[in-house]
C-alpha positions as CSV (number, residue, x, y, z in Angstrom):
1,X,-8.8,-10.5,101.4
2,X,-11.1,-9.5,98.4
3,X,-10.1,-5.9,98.0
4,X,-6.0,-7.4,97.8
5,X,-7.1,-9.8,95.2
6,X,-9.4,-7.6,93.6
7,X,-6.6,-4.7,92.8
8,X,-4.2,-7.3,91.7
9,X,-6.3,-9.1,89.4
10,X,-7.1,-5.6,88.3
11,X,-3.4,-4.7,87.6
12,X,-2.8,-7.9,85.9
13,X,-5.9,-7.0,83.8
14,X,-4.5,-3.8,82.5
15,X,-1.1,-5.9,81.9
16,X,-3.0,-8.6,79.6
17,X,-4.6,-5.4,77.9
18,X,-1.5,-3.9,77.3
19,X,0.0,-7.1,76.0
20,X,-3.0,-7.2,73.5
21,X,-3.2,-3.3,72.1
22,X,0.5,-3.5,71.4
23,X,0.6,-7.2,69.8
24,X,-2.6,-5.9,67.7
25,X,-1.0,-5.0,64.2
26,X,0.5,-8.2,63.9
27,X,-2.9,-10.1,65.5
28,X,-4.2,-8.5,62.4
29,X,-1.5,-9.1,59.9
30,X,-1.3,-12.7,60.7
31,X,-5.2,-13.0,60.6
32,X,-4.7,-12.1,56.9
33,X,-1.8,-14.3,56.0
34,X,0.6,-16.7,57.7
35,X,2.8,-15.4,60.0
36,X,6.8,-15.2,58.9
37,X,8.7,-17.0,61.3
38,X,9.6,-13.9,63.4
39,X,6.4,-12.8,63.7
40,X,5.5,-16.6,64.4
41,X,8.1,-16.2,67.4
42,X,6.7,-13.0,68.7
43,X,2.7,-14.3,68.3
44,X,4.5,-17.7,70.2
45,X,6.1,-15.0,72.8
46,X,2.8,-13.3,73.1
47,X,0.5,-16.4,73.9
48,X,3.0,-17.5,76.5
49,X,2.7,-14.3,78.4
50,X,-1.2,-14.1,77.7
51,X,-1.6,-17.4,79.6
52,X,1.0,-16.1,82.4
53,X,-1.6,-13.3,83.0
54,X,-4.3,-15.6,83.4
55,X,-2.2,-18.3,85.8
56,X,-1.4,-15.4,87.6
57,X,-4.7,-13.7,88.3
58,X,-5.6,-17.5,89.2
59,X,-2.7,-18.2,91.3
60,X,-3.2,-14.9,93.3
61,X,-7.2,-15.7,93.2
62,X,-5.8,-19.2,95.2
63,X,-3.3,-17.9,97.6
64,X,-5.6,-14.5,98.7
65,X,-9.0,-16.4,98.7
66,X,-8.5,-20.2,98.9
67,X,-5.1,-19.8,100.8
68,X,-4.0,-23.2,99.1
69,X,-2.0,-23.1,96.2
70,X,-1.3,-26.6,94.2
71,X,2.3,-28.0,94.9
72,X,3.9,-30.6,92.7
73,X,4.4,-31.4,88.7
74,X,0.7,-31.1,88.3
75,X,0.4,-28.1,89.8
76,X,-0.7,-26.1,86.0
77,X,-3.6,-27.8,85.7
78,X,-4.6,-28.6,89.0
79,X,-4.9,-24.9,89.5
80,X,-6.9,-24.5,86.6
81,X,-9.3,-27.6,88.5
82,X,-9.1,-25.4,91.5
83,X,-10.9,-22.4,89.7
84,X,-13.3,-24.2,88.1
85,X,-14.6,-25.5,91.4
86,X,-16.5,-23.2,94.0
87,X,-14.9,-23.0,97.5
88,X,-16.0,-21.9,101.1
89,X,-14.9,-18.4,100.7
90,X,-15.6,-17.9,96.4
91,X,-17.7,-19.0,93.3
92,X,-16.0,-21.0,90.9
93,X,-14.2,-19.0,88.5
94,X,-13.4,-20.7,85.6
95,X,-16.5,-22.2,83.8
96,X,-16.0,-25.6,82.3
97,X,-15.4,-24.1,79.2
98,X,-13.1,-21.6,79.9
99,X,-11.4,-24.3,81.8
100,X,-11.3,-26.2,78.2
101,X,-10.3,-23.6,76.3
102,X,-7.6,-22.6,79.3
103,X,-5.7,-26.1,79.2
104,X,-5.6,-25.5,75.4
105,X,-3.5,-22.3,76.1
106,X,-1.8,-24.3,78.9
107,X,-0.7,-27.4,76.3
108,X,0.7,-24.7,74.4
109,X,3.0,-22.8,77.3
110,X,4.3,-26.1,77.7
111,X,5.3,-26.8,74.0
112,X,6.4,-23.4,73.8
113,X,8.7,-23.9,76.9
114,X,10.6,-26.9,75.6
115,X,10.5,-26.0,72.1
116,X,12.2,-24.0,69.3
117,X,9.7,-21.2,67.7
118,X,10.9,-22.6,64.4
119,X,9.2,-26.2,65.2
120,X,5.4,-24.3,66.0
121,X,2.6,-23.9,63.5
């Protein structure tokens, strides 16, 4: 049960990685000034897959170890409450404060999902 979770949260590591080395020169450029609104779309494009990782590496962390994944509308964030709290077979995951930080990135997939890139800051 560990060593499956552990290689896939490892591949899904190496994934987010990848997803940051190649999104890096425009991380940069748009640290230095404001983004034009392709490169707004394609930071927008990046975060939503960043926060995919994450749920993944979570949802795989709750179906290998927890064997219970949340079900319903809520099921986002009640994943991300899941973590956060120890169970009989793992520590918790998620700190509080990831967690926080986490449901910042998770407001955002959802904006980003029902949203044109041209209405985002």
């Amino acid at each position: 049960m560990w060593a499956r979770f552990r290689r896939a949260q490892a591949l899904e590591r190496a994934q987010l990685r990848r997803l940051l080395d190649e999104h890096r020169p425009l991380l940069e450029r748009a640290s230095r000034s404001s983004p034009t609104p392709v490169e707004l779309s394609a930071l927008a494009t990046m975060l939503h897959c960043f926060y995919n990782g994450i749920e993944n590496i979570l949802k795989r962390a709750a179906c290998e170890l927890d064997q219970k994944v949340p079900l319903g509308p809520s099921w986002h964030s009640d994943l991300l409450g899941q973590m956060s709290q120890a169970s009989g077979v793992r520590p918790a995951l998620v700190s509080r404060t990831l967690r926080d930080r986490l449901d910042e990135y998770l407001g955002f997939r959802h904006v980003f999902r029902h949203a044109y890139t041209f209405d985002l800051e």
